[in-house]
N, C-alpha and C positions, 0 to 999 in steps of 0.2 A: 185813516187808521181803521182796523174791523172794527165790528161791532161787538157789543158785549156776546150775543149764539155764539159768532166764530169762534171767541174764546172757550167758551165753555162746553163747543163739540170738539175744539182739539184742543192740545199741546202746545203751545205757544211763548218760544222765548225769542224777545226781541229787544237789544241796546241800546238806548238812545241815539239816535242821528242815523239811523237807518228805516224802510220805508217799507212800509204793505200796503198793493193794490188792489185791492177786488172786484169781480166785475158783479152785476147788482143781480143775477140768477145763478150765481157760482153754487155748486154741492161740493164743499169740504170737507168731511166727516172722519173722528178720531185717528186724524193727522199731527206727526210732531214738525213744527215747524223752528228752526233756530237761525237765528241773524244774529252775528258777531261781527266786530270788526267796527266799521262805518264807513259812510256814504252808499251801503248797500241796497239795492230795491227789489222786490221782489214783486213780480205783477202775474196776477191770475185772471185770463180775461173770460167776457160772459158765457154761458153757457157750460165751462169748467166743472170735472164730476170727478171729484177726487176723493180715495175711500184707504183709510191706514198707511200713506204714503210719508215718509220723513223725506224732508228738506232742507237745505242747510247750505246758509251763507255767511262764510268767512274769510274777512279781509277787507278788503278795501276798494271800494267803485265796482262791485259787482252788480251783475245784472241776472236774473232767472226769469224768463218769461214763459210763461204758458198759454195757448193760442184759446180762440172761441171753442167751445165745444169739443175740448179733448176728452178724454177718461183715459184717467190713469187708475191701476188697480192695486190694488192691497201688497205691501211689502215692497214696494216700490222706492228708490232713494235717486234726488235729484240734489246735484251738488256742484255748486260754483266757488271756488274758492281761489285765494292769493287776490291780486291783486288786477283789476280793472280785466276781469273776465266775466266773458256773457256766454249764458247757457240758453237758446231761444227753441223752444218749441211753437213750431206753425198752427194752424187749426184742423180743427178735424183729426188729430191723431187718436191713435188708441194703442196704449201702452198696456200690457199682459200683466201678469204676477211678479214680482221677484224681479222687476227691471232696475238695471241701473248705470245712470248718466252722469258723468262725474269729471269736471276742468283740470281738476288735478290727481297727482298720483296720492297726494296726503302727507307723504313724506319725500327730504330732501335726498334726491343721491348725487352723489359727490365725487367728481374724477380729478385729479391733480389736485384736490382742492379747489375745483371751481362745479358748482352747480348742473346738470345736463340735464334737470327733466323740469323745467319750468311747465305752470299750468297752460295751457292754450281753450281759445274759446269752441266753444260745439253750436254748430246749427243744423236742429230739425226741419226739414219741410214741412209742407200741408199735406192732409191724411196719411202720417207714416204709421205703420203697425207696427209696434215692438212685439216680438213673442214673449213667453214664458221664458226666464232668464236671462234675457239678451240683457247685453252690455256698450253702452258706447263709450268710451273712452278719449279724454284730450284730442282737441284738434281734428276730429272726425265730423264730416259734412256730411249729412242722407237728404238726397233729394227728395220733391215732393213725390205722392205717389207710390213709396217702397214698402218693402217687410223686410226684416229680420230676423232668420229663423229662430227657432228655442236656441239655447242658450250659445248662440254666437257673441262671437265678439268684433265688435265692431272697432278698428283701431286706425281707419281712414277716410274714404270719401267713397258713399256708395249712389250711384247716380240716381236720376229719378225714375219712375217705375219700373223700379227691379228688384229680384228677390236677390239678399246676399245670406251666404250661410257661412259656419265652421266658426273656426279659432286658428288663425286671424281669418274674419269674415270677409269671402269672396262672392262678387257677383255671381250669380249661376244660372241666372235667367234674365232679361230685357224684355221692355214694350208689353208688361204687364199691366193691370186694371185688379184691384182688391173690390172686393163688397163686403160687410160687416155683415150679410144677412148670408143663411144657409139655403142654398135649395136644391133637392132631394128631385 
């Protein structure tokens, strides 16, 4: 369970019979964090530098995981929901402003009277760059190595080091290489 700081730098609502992991150099900071449901887990692993991001798991036997040494930025919303869905991010990502990753749609739609958009799980790779906006959406795989433009939408599988862009986001470059550093 955190510790009394993590509470008291964020937000923090959590149900009985669900689970918070932290790793022991994580940066948190005024983050809402909400567990509903049960058997849910949510694991933040070390290195982790998270700054005004809401999180949010509900349902049942969900998973959210966050890789060593990510940064996710400000306005950011990371969401596993329904039932036995995992939302895993790799290490080394770096997630922009205003990103958002999400298992389900949040609500049910309905044809004949039977259900068609069940949640599905989402896997990040290692060092994926989200931009400013980008969205990944149910059942969407990014390989290790990629980016996402600003505000794409991610609504499938975008392989590894490549840039995808648009809405629905398509690959539009391969056998790429990112650096976080500028130079001029």
């Amino acid at each position: 369970m955190p510790n009394i700081l993590f509470r008291i730098r964020n937000k923090v609502k959590i149900k009985a019979g669900n689970e918070i992991e932290l790793g022991p150099s994580t940066r948190i900071r005024q983050c809402q964090i909400s567990i509903k449901g049960s058997g849910n887990k949510l694991v933040i692993k070390d290195g982790a530098n998270l700054k005004g991001v809401q999180i949010e798991l509900d349902g049942r036997n969900c998973t959210l995981v966050i890789g060593e040494n990510c940064v996710i930025g400000e306005g950011c919303y990371l969401s596993a929901r329904e039932n036995n869905t995992s939302l895993r991010i790799g290490k080394g990502c770096m997630f922009s402003r205003n990103v958002k990753v999400m298992t389900s749609d949040g609500h049910d739609i309905l044809s004949e009277n039977r259900r068609i958009n069940y949640a599905k799980d989402i896997q990040i790779g290692d060092r994926v760059w989200l931009a400013d906006g980008a969205v990944v959406l149910k059942g969407s795989n990014i390989g290790s190595g990629s980016v996402v433009g600003i505000n794409s939408v991610v609504t499938k599988s975008v392989p590894e080091n490549s840039i995808a862009t648009g809405n629905p986001a398509r690959t539009v470059k391969s056998d790429i290489i990112w650096d976080e550093k500028l130079t001029y």
